[in-house]
C-alpha positions as CSV (number, residue, x, y, z in Angstrom):
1,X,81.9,107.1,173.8
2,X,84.4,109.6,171.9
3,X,84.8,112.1,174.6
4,X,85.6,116.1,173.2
5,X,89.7,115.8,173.7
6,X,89.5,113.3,170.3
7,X,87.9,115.5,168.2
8,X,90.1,118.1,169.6
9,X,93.2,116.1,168.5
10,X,91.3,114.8,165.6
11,X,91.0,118.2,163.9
12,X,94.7,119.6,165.1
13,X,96.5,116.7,163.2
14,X,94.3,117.5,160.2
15,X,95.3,121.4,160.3
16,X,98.7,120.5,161.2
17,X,99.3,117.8,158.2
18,X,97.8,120.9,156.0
19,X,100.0,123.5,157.4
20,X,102.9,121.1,156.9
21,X,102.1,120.3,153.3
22,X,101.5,124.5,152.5
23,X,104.6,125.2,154.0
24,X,106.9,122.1,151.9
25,X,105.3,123.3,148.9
26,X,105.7,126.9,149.1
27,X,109.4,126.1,150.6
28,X,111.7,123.9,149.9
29,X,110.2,121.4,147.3
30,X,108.6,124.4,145.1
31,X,111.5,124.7,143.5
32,X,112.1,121.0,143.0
33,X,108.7,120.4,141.6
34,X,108.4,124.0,139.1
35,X,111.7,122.8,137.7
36,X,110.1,118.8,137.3
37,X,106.7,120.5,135.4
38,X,109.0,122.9,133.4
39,X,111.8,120.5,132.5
40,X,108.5,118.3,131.1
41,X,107.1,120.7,129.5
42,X,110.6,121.9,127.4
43,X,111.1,118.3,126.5
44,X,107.4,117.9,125.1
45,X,108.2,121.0,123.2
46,X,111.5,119.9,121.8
47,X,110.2,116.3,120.9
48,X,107.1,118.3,118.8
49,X,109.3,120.5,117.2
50,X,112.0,117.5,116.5
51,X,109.0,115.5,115.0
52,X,107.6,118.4,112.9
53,X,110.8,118.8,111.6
54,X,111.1,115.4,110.6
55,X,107.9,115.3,109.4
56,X,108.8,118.1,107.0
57,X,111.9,116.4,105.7
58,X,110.0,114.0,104.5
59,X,108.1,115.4,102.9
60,X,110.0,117.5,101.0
61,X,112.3,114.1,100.3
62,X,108.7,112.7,99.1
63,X,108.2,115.3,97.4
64,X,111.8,115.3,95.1
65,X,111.8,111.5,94.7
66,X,108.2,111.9,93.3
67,X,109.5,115.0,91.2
68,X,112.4,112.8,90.4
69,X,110.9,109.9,88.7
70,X,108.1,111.9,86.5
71,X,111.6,113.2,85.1
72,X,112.2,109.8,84.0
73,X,108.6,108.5,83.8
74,X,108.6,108.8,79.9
75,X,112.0,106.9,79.1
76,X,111.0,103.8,82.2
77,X,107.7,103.5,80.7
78,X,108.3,103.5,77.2
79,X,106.8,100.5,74.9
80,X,106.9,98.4,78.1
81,X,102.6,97.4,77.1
82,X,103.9,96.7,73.5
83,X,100.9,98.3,72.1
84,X,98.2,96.3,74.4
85,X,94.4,97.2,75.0
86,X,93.5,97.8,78.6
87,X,90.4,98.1,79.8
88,X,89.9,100.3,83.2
89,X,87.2,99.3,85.6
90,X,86.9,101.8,89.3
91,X,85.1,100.5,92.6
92,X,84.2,103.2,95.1
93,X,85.2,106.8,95.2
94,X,88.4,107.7,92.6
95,X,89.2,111.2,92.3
96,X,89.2,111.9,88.6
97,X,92.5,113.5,88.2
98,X,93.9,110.2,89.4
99,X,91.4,108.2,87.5
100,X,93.1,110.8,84.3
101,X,96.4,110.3,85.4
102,X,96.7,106.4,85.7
103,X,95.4,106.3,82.1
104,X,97.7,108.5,80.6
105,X,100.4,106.1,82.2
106,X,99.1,103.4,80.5
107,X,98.9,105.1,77.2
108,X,102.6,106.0,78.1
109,X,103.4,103.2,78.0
110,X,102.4,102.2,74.7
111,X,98.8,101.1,75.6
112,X,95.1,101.7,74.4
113,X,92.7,102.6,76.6
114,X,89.2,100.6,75.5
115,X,87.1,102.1,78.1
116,X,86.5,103.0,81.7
117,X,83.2,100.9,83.0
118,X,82.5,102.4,86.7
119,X,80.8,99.9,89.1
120,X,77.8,101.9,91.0
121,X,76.5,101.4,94.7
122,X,73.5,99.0,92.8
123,X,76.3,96.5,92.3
124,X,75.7,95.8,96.0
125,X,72.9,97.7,97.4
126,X,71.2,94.8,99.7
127,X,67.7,96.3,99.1
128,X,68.3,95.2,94.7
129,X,69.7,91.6,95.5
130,X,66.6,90.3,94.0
131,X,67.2,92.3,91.3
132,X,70.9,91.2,90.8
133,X,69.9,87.6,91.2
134,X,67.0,88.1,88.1
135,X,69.7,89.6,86.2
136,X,72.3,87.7,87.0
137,X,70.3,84.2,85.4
138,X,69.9,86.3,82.2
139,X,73.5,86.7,82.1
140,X,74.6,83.8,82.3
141,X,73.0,82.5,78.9
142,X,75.9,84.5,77.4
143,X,78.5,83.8,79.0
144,X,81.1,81.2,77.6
145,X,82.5,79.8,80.0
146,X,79.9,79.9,82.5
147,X,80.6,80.1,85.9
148,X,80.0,76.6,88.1
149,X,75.8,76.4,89.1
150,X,76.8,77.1,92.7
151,X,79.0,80.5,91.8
152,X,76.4,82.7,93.5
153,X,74.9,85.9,92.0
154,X,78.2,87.8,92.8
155,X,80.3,85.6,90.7
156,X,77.9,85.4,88.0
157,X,78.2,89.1,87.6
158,X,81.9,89.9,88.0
159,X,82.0,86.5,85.2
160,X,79.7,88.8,82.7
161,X,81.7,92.5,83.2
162,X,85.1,90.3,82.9
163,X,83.7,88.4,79.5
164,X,82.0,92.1,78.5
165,X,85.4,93.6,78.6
166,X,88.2,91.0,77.4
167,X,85.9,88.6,74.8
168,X,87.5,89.1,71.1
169,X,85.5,87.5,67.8
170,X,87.8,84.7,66.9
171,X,87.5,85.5,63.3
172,X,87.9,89.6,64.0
173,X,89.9,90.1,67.2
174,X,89.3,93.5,67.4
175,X,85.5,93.0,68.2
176,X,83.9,92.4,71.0
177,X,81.6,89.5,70.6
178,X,78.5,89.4,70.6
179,X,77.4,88.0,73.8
180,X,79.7,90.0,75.5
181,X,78.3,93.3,73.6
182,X,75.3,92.1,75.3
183,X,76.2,91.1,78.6
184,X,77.7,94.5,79.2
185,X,75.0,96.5,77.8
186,X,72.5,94.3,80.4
187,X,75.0,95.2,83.4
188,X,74.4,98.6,82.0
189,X,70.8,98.9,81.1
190,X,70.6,97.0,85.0
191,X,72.9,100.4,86.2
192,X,75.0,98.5,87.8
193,X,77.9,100.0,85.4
194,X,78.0,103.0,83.8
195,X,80.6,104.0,80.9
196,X,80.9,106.4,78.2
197,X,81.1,106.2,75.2
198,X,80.5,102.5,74.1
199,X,82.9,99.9,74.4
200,X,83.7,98.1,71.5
201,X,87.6,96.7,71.3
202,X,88.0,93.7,73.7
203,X,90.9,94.8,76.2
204,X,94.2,92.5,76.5
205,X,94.5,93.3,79.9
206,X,92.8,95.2,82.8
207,X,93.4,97.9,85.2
208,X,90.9,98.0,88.8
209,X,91.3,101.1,90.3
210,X,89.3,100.9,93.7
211,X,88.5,104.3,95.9
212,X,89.7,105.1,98.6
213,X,92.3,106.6,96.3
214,X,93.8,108.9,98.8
215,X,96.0,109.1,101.8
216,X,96.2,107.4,104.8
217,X,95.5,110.7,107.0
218,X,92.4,111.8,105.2
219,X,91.1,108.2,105.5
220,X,91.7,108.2,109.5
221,X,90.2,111.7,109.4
222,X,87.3,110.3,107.6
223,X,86.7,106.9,109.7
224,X,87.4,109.1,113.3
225,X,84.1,111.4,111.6
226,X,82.4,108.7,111.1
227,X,82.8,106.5,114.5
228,X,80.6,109.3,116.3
229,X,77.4,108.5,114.1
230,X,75.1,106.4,115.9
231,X,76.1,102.3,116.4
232,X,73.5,101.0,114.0
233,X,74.7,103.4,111.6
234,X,78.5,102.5,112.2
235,X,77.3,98.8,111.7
236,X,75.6,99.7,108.2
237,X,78.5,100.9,106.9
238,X,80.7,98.2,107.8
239,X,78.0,96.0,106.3
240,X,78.1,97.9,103.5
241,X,82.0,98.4,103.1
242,X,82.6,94.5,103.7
243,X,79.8,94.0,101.0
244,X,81.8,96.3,98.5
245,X,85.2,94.6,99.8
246,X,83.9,91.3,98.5
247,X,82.1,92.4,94.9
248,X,85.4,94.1,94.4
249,X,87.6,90.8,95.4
250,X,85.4,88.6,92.8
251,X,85.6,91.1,90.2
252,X,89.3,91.3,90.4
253,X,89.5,87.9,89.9
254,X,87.7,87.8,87.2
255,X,89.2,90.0,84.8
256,X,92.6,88.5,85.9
257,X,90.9,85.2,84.6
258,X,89.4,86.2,81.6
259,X,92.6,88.3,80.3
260,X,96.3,88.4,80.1
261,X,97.1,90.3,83.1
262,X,95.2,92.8,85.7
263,X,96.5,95.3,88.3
264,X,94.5,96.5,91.3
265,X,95.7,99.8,92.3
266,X,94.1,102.1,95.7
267,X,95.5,104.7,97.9
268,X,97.5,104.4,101.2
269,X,97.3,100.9,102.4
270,X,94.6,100.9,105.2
271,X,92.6,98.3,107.0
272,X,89.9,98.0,105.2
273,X,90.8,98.4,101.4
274,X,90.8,96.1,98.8
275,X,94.6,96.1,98.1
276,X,94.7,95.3,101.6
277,X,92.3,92.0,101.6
278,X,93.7,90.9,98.5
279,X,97.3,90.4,100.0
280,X,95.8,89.0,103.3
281,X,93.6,85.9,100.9
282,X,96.4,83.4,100.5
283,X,93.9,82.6,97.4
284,X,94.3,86.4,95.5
285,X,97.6,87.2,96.9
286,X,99.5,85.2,93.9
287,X,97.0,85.4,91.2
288,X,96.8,89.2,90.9
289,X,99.1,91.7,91.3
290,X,98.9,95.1,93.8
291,X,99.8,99.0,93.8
292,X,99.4,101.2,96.9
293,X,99.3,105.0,96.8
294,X,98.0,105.2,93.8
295,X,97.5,109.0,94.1
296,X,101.2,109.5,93.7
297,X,103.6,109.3,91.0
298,X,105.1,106.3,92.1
299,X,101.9,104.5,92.3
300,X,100.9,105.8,88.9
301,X,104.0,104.8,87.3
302,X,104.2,101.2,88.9
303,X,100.7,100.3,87.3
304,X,101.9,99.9,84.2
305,X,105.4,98.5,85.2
306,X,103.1,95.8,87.1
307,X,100.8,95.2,84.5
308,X,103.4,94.4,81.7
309,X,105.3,92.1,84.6
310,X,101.9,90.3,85.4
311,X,101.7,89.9,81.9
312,X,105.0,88.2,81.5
313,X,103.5,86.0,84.0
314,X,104.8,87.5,87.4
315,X,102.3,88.1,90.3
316,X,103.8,91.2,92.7
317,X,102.5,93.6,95.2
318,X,104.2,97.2,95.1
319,X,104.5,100.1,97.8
320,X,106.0,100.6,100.9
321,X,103.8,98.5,103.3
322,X,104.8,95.7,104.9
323,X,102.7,93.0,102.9
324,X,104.4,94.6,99.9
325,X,106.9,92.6,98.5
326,X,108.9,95.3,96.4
327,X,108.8,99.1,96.6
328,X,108.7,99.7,92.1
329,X,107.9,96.8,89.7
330,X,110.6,94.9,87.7
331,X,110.8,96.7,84.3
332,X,109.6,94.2,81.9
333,X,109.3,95.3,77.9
334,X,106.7,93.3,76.2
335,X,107.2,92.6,72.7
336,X,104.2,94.0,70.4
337,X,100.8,92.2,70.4
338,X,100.3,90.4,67.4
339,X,96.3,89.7,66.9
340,X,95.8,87.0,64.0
341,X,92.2,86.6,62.7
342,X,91.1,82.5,62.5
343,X,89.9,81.1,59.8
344,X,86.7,79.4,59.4
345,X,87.0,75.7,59.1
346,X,87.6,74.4,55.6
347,X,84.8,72.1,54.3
348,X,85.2,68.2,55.0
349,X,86.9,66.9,51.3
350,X,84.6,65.2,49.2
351,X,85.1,61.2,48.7
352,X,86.2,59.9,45.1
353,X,82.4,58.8,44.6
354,X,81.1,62.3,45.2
355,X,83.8,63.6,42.6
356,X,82.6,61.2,40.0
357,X,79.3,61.7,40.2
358,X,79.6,65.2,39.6
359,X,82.8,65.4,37.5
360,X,81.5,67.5,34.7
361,X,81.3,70.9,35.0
362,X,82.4,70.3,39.2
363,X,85.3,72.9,38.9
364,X,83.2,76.2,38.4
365,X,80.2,75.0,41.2
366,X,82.6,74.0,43.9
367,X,84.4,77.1,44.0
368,X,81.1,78.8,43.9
369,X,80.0,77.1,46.4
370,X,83.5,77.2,48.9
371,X,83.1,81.0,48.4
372,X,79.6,81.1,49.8
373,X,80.3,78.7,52.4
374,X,83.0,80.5,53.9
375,X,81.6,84.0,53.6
376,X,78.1,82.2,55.9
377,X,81.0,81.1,58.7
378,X,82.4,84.3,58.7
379,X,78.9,86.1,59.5
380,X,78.1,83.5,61.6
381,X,81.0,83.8,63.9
């Protein structure tokens, strides 16, 4: 049994390791330590301030390359699109004064805006994917080509705005035709798209701008906000997002299919985006071409610069992150579009035994009748 003397001793070596420690810290290692926490606390301060600083030379360096190169903007840019029509299509949220600014690039650079065509949240809204699917099997009766049987509803409809856009009338180029008149009035009709006014020039080329067009901070600000919502709203967003990521991937496709050249240009590169997944698909990262930071001059210049490369025929990816594989696009001048009507197919000639039977009088009926039959092609074209 523990007798009284132990607790005795007991509580003397606990007063006595106290005393000890009081008297160490209030002697001879105070100093050592106040100097440790203040020597810490003065480099902490010095590190922030050496980062702030650094942080604001960059900036301003930013900011004079950017003022910089709108100096130069209009001589880099000049008749590089050799007079092509582009047709601008946005996914997710792009701030108009960028939406403004890219197409006054493009026009910049010698090009002709057809139309902007914005793709609303019904494109991919899971509670209308039986609407989409109904509409998506009208569609496809006017479409030439038309996508394989197994495409899936998505396909289908990035097929039909990418025909709506780019499909000229062989025998009047600057028409749309007719089925894809149609095929983007039912996308709109379905408010899937929206665009104003009407669009009635076929585009040579197209231009994807997809949201987030911003920076990288205000994204990270955004997704930090939004990781405190409740989990099954977190996971109905990413649903959501990854749902938007792919509409947006088979759209871009399409339109670089169905024309001469397309760009896809967004904001900082972040994880997600769709700049982002299309450099990561080893399928899209060498069929269309990428800009990043979009919402700076740079990026707005280097749209057209990539759009008159991908034309020439070369796939890029511009900005300063690391899948990027140049900071500015190559400076290509295309040489002016040249659009030539084609002509209705003559009449099969008639044999020698049709000519003799009909030799007298033949000469003012058959070019009577040539006339008429090539006016009815025309109109049926």
């Amino acid at each position: 049994m523990i007798d009284f003397r132990y607790h005795l001793v007991s509580l003397i070596s606990v007063f006595l390791a106290l005393a000890v420690g009081i008297a160490l810290g209030a002697g001879p290692l105070e100093e050592s330590i106040g100097n440790t926490l203040t020597g810490q606390v003065d480099q902490l301060r010095e590190e922030r301030a050496d980062l702030r600083s650094r942080l604001e030379q960059a900036e301003t360096d930013l900011a004079r390359s950017q003022a910089a190169l709108e100096d130069v903007s209009g001589d880099l840019l000049a008749d590089v699109l050799g007079e092509r029509r582009v047709a601008v299509v946005e996914i997710a949220e792009v701030e108009p004064e960028i939406r403004e600014a890219v197409v006054a690039r493009l026009e910049e650079a010698g090009a002709t805006v057809t139309g902007t065509v914005r793709v609303t949240d019904a494109w991919t809204d899971p509670d209308q994917l039986a609407f989409r699917q109904s509409l998506a099997g009208q569609l496809v009766e006017y479409l030439d080509p038309q996508p394989a049987d197994d495409a899936g509803t998505g396909t289908e409809l990035a097929e039909a705005l990418a025909q709506g856009l780019t499909a000229a009338r062989p025998e009047d180029p600057d028409v749309l035709t007719e089925s894809a008149a149609v095929a983007l009035e039912l996308l709109r009709e379905g408010g899937l798209v929206t665009f104003d006014p009407a669009i009635t020039a076929p585009a040579d080329a197209v231009v994807v701008l997809a949201g987030p067009t911003v920076s990288a901070v205000q994204v990270a600000e955004e997704q930090a906000a939004q990781e405190s919502a409740a989990p099954e709203v977190v996971e109905e967003r990413e649903e959501l997002l990854e749902g938007l990521l792919g509409a947006a991937q088979q759209i871009s496709v399409a339109v670089q299919q169905r024309s001469a050249g397309a760009v896809v240009a967004g904001g900082d590169l972040v994880e997600p985006s769709l700049v982002q997944r299309l450099r990561a698909d080893e399928e899209t990262v060498g069929l269309v071409s990428t800009v990043e930071s979009v919402q700076r001059v740079s990026g707005q210049v280097a749209v057209p610069l990539a759009l008159a490369a991908r034309i020439s025929g070369t796939v890029g990816h511009y900005g300063t992150g690391e899948s990027a594989t140049d900071l500015m696009p190559p400076r290509v001048v295309l040489p002016p579009v040249v659009r030539v009507p084609e002509e209705p197919p003559a009449p099969p000639a008639q044999t020698d035994a049709e000519g003799d039977g009909d030799a007298e009088g033949a000469t003012g009926e058959d070019a009577t009748t040539t006339d008429t039959t090539d006016t009815t092609g025309d109109g049926e074209g």
